[in-house]
N, C-alpha and C positions, 0 to 999 in steps of 0.2 A: 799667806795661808796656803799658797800653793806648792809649796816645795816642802821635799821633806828633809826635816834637818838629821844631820851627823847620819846619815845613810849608808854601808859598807856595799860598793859596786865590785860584782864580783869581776874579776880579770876579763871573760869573755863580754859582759858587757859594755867595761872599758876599750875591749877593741873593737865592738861595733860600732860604738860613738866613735872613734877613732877614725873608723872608716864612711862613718854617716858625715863626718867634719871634711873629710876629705873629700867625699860625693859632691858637698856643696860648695868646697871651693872649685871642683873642675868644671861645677856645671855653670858658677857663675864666671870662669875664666874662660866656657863655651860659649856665652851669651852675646856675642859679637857676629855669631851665625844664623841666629834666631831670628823669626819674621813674627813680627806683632800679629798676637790672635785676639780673641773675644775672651773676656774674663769669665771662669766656671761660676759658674750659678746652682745652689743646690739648695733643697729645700727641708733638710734634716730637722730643721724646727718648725717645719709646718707653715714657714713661712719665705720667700725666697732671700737667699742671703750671698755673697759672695766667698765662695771658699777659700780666699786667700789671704784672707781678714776674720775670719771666722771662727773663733776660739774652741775647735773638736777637731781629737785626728779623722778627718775622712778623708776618703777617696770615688774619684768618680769616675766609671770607664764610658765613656763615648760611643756612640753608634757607629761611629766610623773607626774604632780601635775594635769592636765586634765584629764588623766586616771584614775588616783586612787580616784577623789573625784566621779567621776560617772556624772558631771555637762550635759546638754542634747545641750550646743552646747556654740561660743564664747562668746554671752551675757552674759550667766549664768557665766562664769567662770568668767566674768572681774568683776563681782560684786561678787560672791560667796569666789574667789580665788585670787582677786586683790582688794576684799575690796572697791572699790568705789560704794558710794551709787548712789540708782536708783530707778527708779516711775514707775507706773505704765503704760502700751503700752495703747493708747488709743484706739489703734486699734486692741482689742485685738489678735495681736499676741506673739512674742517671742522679741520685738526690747523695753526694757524697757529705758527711759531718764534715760541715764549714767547722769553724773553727778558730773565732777571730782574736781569743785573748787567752789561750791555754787552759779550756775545761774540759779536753778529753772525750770520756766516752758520752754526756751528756753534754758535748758543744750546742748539739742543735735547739736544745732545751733554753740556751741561755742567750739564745738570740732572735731576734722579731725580725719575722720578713714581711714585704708590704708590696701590693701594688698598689702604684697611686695613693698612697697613705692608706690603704685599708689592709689589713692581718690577712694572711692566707698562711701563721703559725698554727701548727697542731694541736690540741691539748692532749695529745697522746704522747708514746715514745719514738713519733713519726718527722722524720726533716720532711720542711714546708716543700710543693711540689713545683720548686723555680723551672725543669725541663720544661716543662709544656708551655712554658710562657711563650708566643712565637715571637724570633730574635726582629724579624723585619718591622715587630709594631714598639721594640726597647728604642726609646729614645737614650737614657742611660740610666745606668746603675749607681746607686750611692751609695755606700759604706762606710758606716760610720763606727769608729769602734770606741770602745767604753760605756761606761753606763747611759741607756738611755731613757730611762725607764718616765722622766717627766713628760716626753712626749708620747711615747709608745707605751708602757703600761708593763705589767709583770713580762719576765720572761726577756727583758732587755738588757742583761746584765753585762754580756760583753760585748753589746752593740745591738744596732740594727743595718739592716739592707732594704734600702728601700726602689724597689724598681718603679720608674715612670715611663707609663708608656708617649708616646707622640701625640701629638698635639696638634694635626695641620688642619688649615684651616681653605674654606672652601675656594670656589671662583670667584672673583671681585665683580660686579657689576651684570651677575646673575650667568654669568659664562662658567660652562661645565667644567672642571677638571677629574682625568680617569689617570690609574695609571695603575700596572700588575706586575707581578715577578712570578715565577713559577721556575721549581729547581726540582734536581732529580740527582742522584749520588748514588753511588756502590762502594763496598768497603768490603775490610778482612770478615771473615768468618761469616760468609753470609750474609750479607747486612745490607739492606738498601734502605733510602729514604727518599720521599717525596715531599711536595711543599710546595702552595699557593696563596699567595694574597693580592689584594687591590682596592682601590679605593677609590669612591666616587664619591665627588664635591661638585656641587653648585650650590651658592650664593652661602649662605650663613651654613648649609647642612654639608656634613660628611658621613660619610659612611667606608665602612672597611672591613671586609672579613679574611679569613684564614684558616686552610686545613694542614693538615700536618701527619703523615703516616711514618713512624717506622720502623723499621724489620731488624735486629740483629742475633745472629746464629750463636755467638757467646763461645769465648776463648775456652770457656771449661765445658766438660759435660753438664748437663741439664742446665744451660744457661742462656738459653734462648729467652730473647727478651720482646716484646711488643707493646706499641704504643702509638694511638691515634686520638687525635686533635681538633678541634675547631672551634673558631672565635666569630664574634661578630657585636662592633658597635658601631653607635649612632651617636654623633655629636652636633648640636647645634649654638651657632655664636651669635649673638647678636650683638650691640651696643656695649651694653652694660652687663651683660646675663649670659653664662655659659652652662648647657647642661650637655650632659654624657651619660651614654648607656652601655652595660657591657655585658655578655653572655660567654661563656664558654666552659665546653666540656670536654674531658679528656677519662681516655677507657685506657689501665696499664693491664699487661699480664706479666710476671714474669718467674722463671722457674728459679729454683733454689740450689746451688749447687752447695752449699754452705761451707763450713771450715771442713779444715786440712789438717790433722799432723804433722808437728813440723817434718817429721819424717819423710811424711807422704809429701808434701808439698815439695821438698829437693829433690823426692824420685820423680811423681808423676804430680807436675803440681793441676794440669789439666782435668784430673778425674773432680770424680764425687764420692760421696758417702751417703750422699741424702739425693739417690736419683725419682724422689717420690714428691718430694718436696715444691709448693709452689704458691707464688703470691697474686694475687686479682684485684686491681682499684678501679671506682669510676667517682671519678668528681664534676662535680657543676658549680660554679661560680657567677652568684652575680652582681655588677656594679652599679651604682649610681650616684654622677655627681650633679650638682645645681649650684651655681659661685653667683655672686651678683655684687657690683660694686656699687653700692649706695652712693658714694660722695666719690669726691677724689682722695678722701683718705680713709673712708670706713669701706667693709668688705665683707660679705656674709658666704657662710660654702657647707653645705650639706654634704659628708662622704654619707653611703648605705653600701650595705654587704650582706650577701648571702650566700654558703657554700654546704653543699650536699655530696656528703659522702659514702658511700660502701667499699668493703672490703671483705676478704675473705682468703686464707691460706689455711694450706695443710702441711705441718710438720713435726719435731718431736714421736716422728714413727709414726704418723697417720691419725696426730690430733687436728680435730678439723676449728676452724673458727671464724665466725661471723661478724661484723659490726658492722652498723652505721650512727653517722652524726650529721648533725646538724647545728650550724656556726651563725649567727647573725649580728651582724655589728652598723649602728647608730651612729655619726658624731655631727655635729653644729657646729661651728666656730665660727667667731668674729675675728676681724682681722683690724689693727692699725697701722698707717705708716703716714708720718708727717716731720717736716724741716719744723724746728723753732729757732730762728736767728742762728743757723748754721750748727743744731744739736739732730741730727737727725733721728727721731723715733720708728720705730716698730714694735709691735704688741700684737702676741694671738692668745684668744683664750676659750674655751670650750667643754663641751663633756663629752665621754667617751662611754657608750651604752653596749656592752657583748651580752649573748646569754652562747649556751652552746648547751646540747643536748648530745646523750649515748645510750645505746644499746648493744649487748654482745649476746649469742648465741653459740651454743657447738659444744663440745666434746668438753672443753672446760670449764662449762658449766655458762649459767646464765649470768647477765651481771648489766646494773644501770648507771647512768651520772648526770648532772646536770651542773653548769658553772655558768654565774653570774654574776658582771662586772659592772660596777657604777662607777665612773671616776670624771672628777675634773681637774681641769691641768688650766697655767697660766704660763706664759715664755714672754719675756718682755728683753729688747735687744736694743743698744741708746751709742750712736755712735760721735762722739764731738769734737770739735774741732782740732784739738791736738792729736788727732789722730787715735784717741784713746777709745775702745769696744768693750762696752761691758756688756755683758749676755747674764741674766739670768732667769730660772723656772719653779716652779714648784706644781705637786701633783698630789693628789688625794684620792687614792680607790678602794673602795669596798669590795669584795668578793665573799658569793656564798658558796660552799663546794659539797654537794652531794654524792653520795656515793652506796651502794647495795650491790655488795657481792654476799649473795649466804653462803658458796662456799664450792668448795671441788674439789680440784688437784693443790686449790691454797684456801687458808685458812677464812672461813669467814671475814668478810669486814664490812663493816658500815658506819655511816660519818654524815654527819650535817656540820660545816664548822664555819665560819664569820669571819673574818681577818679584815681591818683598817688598816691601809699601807700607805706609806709618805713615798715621797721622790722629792732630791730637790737637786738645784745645780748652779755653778755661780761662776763664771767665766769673764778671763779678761785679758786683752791683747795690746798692742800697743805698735807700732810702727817705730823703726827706730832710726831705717833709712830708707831710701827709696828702694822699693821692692824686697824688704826687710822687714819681720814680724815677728814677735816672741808672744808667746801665748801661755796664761796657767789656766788653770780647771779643777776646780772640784766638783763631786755629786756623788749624789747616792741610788742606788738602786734595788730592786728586789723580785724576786722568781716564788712562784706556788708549785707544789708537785702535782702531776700529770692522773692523772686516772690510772693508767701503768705504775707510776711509783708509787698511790699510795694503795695499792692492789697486799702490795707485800712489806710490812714493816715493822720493827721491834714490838710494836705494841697491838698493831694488827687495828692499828687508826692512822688518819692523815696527819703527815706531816708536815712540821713545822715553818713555815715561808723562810728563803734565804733572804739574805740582806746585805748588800755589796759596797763599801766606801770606797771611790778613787781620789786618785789625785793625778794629776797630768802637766807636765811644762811639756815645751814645744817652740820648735823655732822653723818660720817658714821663707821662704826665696821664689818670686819668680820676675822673670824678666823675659817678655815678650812667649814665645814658645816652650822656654825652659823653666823648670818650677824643683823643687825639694824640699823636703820637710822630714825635723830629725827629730821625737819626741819620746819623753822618756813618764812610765806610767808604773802606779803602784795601785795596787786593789785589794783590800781586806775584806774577806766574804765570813761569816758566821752562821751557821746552819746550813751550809751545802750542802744540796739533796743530790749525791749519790748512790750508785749498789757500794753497798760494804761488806766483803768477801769475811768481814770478822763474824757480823750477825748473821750471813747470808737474807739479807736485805735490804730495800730501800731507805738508806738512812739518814737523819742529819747528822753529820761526820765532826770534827773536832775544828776551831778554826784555821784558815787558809790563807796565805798571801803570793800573791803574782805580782812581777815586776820586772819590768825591760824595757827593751829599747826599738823603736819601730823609724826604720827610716826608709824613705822614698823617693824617685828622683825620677824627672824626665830631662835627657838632651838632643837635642838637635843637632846633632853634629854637623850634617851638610843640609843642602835642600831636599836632600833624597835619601838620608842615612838618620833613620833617630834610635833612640836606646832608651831604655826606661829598665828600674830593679827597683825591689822593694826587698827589705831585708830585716827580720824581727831573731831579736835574742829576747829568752825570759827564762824567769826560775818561779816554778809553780809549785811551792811544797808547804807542811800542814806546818801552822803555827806553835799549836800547842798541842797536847795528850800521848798516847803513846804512841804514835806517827811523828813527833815534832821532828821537824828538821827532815823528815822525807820526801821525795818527788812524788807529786802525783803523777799515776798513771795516763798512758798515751798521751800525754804532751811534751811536742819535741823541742828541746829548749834553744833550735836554732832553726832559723829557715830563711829560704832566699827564693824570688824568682826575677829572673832576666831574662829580657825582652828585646830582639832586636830588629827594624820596618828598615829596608831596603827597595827603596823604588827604582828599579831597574830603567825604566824609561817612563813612558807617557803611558803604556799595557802594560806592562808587565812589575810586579810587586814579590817581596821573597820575607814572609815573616819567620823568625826562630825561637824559640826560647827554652829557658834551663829552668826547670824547678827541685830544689833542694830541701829534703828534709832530715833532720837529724834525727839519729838512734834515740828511744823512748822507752820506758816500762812499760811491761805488758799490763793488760786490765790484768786486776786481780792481784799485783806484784804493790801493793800501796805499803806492805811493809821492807821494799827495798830489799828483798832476799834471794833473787833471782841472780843470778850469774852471768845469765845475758838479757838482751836485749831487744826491744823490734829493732830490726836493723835501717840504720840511713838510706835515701834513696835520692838517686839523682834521675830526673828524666827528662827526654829531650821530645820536643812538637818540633814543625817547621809548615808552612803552606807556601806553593807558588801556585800563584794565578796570574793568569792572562782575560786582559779584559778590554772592550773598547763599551761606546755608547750603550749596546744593547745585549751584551752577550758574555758570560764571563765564566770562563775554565778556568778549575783549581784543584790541585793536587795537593794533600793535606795527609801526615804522618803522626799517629801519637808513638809515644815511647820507642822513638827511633831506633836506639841501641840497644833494643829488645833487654833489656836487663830484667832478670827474675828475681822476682822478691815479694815483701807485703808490707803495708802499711797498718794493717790491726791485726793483734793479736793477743790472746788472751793464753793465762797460765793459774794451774791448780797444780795440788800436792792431794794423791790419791796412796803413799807411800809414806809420807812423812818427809820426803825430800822435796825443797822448797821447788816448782816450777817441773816437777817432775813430767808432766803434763801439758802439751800446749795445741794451743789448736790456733792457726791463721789461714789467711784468707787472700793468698795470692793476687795479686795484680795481672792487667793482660798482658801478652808480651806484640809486640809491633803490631801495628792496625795501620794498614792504609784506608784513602776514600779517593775518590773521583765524584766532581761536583759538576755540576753546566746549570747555568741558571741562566735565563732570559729575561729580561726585561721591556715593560712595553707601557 
């Protein structure tokens, strides 16, 4: 049931299989050099499982691969060091449209971000705020792509990321442990950053806070950016019972230099047009968890959440606009894990309780919302002796979505609407030799429009829920330090909430399918020389109506990032790596009429650092090769000629930093 039959693979992604089949013969003809590590552990189903056995494409980047590449915070990493492409923040700050399965200009909409399993997604047109996460308390990131929506809930469609932070545990025998890092950096265009944490344990308590300040001058006019930070929790362990608390608030400002002409962008692509323009957030988040293991095979765990936000920008020529929200989210789960005569069990199951609350003010008029989530979910995962894993889920959520806009610069709308949505998913792996795994997957998934999209839409009501079918084979390798995995995925969505340049609104669009090929690899080459690339082909174009057989827009139907760790000696470290995206349709080009194209972009990072016990200098370069260009761009016909008109949004050109961090 997991494969799809008589499937026509188009040329290019017959040659990235081609070249994913090659990754893993070299990596496994490298495996001679390899030194035995600990097996990854990730907990994308809410429960801990081992990813190498684990029937989902994910990935997980390490605390110690966030260290050593010098990346300035989560975003950077999930794209630099997780290889998922990503677009430009419109708002210029640090939140770039991830991007994990080809949905373009609403990527961020289709994917759940989490810390600790709790939602920190928007219900707006706003990517989740991963900067401000601080990097020293990320134990790691996990990325999971395809539908995930039985664990995670709407808005999971081409995956989730879930960050977990650390977890250390106190003094043993009532004896203190402290210990702090405090850093300080300067970079291009004005820029500095600060940065402190520490953390103090004795017996079962820890505790651990973090600030974060910082300053940059911005490659364009009006593009100065700022941003300050600070965290603080408390964890207590005892026997059987762990609880956690977590605080933190982050204040952004940042100004707007906004699109370009293409024109203007080849001449001056550093100016502005919108020197007036500018954005202002402050958020507060707060956590709480309580686990307690009743037996040795039952488990109980309480997430809670709560996140408060404001905002407020001026633009569109000195339209001004206010909001805030307010996000809260419940869940309980049980947990099982038990052997039966060599069948090993696991089983989680629970509800999942959101409300979230809006309000808007300003120039464009007033406007309220309210959304409300009841869901329960079930994941039961049975691994037996033949080596054979079957994984399966299913999900059940309610949502009510309110809405009162009377009216302004856009048409009245208001809405009270109801939706019951399913999820489900059914996975199964198998071992075929040692260090050797083939995996299929199917599931389903589904997305609700945002307060922004149903603002504006054919009928001037909320629209319609998406609804996402995959399917996924996959074949995984590792042995010792070296690992790859080469898997090939298809997904049919129906009612994808898009803008649609035909109605000029937020619309459900005609159906859609995506399909390619995602392959990954880590080698080790020496003791001191490793390499890791991740490299995805796909074709994301409309099913049926009068788009059939078109690309959708900004999704680039090639990408690649390469990575490569050179340990210099016992101090000294030298990371590099290439990120690769292909030429794409401009938003707005969905009927393929455009002549050209966003243009491809190759860009180069690299960090050396020097570092002994307590002290560690690094020098750290984005876009080495200074190469000009832009990653989003949009195109209209003001003439009658298709694309007559375009406006993008250039990239920065070379940025150094200089870093010193102490440790103590």
């Amino acid at each position: 049931m997991f494969f799809v039959n008589s499937v026509r693979v188009a040329p290019g992604v017959r040659s990235a299989v081609a070249v994913a089949c090659g990754v893993l013969s070299a990596l496994s003809w490298g495996a001679a050099w390899a030194d035995e590590v600990d097996p990854v552990v990730v907990s994308a189903s809410r429960m801990p499982q081992l990813l190498r056995t684990a029937p989902i494409g994910a990935t997980v980047i390490t605390a110690e691969q966030i260290e050593r590449s010098g990346v300035s915070d989560a975003n950077e990493a999930i794209r630099k060091l997780g290889g998922v492409p990503a677009r430009a923040d419109l708002f210029n700050g640090r939140e770039n449209k991830i991007d994990l399965r080809g949905f373009g200009d609403a990527a961020p909409q289709n994917v759940v971000v989490l810390v600790d399993g709790i939602r920190i997604s928007e219900n707006e047109m706003l990517a989740a705020r991963l900067s401000a996460i601080p990097l020293e308390r990320i134990d790691r990131i996990e990325i999971v792509r395809g539908s995930s929506s039985v664990m995670w809930g709407e808005g999971a469609s081409a995956g989730a990321i879930n960050v977990i932070l650390k977890q250390p545990e106190g003094g043993r025998d009532g004896a203190t442990v402290t210990s702090g890092r405090v850093q300080a950096a300067v970079a291009s265009f004005g820029g500095h950053e600060l940065g402190a944490s520490g953390e103090y344990g004795m017996g079962p308590w820890l505790l651990d806070a973090a600030v974060k300040r910082v300053r940059d001058g911005g490659w364009r006019d009006n593009a100065e950016y700022r941003q300050d930070v600070g965290s603080f929790g408390a964890q207590l362990r005892l026997k059987d019972v762990r609880a956690a608390f977590r605080v933190q608030h982050e204040d952004q400002a940042s100004r707007l230099p906004g699109a370009l002409s293409f024109e203007d962008a080849r001449q001056r692509p550093r100016s502005t047009d919108t020197p007036k323009d500018y954005a202002n957030a402050g958020e507060t988040r707060y956590t709480a968890q309580l686990a307690w293991q009743t037996t040795s095979a039952w488990a109980l765990q309480l997430d809670a959440g709560k996140r408060e936000r404001t905002a407020a920008y001026v633009s569109f020529g000195g339209a001004e606009v206010r909001s805030n929200s307010q996000q809260s989210q419940l869940t309980p789960t049980v947990r099982f894990a038990q052997a039966f005569s060599g069948v090993d069990v696991k089983a989680v199951s629970g509800v999942d309780l959101q409300d979230w609350r809006f309000d808007k003010t300003g120039s464009l008029g007033l406007e309220t919302g309210t959304q409300r989530n009841r869901a329960f979910f079930v994941h039961g995962d049975v691994a037996l002796p033949t080596a054979t894993r079957i994984s399966t889920g299913w999900r059940s959520e309610k949502v009510n979505k309110v809405g009162d806009y009377p009216g302004g610069d856009y048409p009245a709308t208001q809405y009270d609407r109801d939706d019951h949505l399913y999820a489900s998913e059914l996975g199964l792996s198998q071992t075929v030799l040692p260090g050797w795994e083939v995996y299929g997957r199917a599931a389903t998934s589904y997305r609700q429009a945002n307060i922004d999209e149903n603002r504006v839409t054919p009928n001037n009501g909320p629209l319609r829920p998406q609804r996402n079918s995959d399917r996924e084979v996959g074949v995984k390798w590792a042995q010792g330090a070296q690992s790859a995995t080469v898997r090939y995925f298809t997904q049919k969505t129906r009612d994808e909430i898009v803008y649609d340049p035909l109605v000029f609104a937020n619309a459900n669009i005609d159906p859609t399918q995506r399909k390619g090929v995602e392959a990954e690899g880590r080698w080790q080459a020496t003791q001191r020389l490793s390499v890791s690339a991740v490299v995805q082909q796909l074709t994301a174009r409309f099913r049926e109506g009068v788009n059939a057989g078109k690309e959708m827009v900004l999704v680039a139907p090639r990408s690649a990032t390469l990575r490569a760790g050179w340990r210099i000696d016992d101090h000294q470290t030298l990371d590099a790596g290439l990120q690769f995206l292909a030429a794409s349709r401009y938003s707005g080009d969905e009927s393929n009429s455009c002549s050209v194209r966003v243009p491809s972009s190759t860009l180069l990072d690299a960090r050396y650092a020097w570092s002994d016990r307590d002290w560690t200098v690094a020098v750290s370069g984005t876009n080495l090769a200074d190469r000009r260009g832009f990653d989003y761009g949009f195109a209209y016909s003001l003439d009658g000629t298709p694309c007559s008109t375009r406006g993008v949004y250039p990239y920065a050109g070379r940025s150094l930093k200089l870093a010193v961090t102490r440790r103590f």
